[in-house]
N, C-alpha and C positions, 0 to 999 in steps of 0.2 A: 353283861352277858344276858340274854336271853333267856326266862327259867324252861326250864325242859317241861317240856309237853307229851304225856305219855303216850306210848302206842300200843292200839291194840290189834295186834297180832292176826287176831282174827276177821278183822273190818279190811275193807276196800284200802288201798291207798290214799285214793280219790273218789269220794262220793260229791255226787250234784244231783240234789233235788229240789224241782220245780224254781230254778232259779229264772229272777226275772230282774231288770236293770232299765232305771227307766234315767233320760236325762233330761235336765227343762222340760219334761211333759213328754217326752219324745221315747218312745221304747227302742234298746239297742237290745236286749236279750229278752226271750218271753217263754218262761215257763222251760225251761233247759234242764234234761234230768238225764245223767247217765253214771256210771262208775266204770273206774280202769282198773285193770291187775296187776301187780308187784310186775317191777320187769316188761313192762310192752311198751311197744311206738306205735304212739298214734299219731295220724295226720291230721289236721284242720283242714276243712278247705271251706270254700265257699266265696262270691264276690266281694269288693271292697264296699265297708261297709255292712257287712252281715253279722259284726258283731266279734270276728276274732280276737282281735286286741284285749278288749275289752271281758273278754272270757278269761282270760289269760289273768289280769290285773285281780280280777275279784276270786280267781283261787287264789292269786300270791299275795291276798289281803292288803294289795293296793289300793281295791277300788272297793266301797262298800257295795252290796246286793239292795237291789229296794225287798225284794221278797224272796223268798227260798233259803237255802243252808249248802253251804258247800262244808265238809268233812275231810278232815284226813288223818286217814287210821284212828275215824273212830272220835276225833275231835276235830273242835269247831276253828273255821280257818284264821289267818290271823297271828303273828311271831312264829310261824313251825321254820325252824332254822331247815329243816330238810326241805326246802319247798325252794328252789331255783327260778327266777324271771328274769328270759336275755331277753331284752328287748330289740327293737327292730335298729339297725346300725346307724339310721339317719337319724334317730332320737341322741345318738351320743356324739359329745364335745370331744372330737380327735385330736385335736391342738391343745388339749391341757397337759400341763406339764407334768406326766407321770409316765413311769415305764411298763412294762407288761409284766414283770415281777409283784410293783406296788399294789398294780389291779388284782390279781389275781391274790395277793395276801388280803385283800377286802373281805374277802370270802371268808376269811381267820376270825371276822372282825367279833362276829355273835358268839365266839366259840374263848373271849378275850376278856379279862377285866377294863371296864373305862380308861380312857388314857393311858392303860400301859403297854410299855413297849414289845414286839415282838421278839419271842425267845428263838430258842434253838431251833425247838421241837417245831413251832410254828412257820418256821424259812424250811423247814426239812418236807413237812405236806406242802407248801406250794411248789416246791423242787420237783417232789416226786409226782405234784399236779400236770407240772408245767411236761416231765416228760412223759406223762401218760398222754398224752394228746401233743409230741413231737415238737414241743418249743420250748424244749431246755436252753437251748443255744441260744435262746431268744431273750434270755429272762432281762439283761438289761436294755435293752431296745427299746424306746419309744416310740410309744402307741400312734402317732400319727405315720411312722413306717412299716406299718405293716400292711399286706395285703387284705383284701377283704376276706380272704379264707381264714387267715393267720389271726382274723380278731376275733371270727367264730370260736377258734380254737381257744383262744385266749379267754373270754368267756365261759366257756365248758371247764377250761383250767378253773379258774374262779368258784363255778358252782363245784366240783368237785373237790375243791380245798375248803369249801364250806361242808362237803359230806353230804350234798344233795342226794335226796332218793329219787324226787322227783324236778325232773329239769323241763321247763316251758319257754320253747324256741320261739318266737315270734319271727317268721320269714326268713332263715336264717340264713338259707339259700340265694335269696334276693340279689342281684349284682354281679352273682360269683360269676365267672366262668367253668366250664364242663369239669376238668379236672378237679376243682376245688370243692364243686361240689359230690363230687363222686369220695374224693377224700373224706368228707363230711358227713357223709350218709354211711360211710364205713365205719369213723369215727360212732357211731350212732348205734352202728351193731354190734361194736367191740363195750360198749356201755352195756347194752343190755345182759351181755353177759357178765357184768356185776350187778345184774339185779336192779340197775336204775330205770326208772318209766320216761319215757320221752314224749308230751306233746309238743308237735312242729306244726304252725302254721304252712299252709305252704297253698301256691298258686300251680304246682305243676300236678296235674293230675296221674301223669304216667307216673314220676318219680313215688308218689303217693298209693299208688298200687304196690310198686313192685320192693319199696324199700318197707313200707308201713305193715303192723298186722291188723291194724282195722283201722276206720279212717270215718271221721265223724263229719259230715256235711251238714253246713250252717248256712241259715241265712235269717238271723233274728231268733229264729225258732227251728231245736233238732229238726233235718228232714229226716237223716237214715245214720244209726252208726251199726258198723260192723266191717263183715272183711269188704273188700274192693269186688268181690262180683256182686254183693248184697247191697251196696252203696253206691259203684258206677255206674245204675243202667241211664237210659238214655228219658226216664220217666223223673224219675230221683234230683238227675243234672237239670234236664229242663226245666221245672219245677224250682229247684234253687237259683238259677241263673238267667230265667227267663232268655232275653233276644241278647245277652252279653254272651251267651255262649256259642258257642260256632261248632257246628257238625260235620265230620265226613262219614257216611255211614255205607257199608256194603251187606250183605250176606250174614258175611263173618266176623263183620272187626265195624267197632266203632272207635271213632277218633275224636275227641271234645277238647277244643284250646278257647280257653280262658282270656277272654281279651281286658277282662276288669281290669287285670295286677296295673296295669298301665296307667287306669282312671285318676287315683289320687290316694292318699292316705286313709287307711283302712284302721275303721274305728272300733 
């Protein structure tokens, strides 16, 4: 088991100050400072390669920071059992031999003595994980048939059976089609009203507006976080995305598609 890590009540969930991550010599993050609140979804955006991933890794104390402090509630990051990382779905082995019950009691695993076996109480949270997010019926299924929504979901199961407070989406959207991810982004609001924070990376700018309450644009170094008219203008985006972004712009309405997602692996 993991030893509990206290929380202070009155701190951020999420604190990042002046965090910077350098690789081989090579800076992926530089100087990154902001804090979230109990409860909100934020979006990531920015082109591939601006450092997403990698944001993501070093609050779920994956990845070490070369300099700065990431916090949460008030302590230093690093074993916080509340702290959720999905990764991006091309990072996982779908052909292993496990179902979407087994995955999602992973989530049990910090909350477990070493090698022992799953009791009652422990199949009873990822039951009632699995139907908080509509894949009860699912529970003995193997993971290599599920759809790409259904592994989102499965996922969110997982951190929720861990008691995540805060859950960090990498792309989660990526692949899906329209439906599933409408389902998702629903899934996403029916969370916050248990008080969990959601940061999602994400490549669609609309969806980022209209699902997200503020929306943090990245590219190595914060440009702008805050809501969607404070963060989308057309100064902000250019600036982050240089000639990769594409504009339609009138009067009234600008229109900005993201041609990065498509580049390669976003680090």
């Amino acid at each position: 088991m993991y030893p509990h890590i206290k929380h202070e009540s009155d701190q951020p969930i999420l604190d990042v100050r002046n965090l910077s991550v350098q690789f081989l010599g090579q800076t992926a993050l530089e100087d990154i400072t902001f804090h979230l609140h109990e409860g909100e979804r934020v979006a990531v955006v920015g082109p591939n390669g601006a450092g997403k991933s990698t944001l993501f890794k070093v609050i779920a104390g994956v990845l070490p920071a070369t300099s700065g402090e990431v916090n949460v509630f008030g302590s230093g990051s690093g074993n916080h059992i509340c702290i959720a990382y999905i990764p991006q779905r091309s990072q996982i082995d779908w052909h292993f031999p496990v179902n979407v019950a087994d995955v999602v009691m992973m989530g049990r695993s910090a909350k477990m003595k070493p090698f022992s076996v799953p009791g009652k109480h422990n199949w009873e949270v990822v039951h009632h994980a699995l139907e908080k997010v509509g894949m009860r019926e699912m529970a003995s299924r193997q993971i290599s048939q599920l759809s790409g929504g259904q592994q989102q979901r499965m996922f969110i199961a997982r951190a929720l059976a861990q008691e995540a407070e805060l859950m960090l989406l990498d792309e989660p959207l990526t692949g899906l089609d329209d439906p599933a991810q409408e389902s998702l982004l629903n899934l996403m609001k029916k969370l916050q009203q248990e008080k969990v924070t959601i940061m999602a990376a994400t490549h669609d700018l609309d969806q980022a507006a209209q699902y997200f309450d503020r929306i943090l644009l990245l590219n190595r170094r914060l440009i702008k976080f805050g809501s969607s008219k404070e963060v989308l203008s057309p100064e902000n985006l250019k600036f982050a995305y240089g000639g990769r972004l594409k504009f339609l712009e009138d009067k009234n309405t600008l229109l900005a598609f993201d041609n990065s997602c498509c580049e390669g692996k976003d680090e």
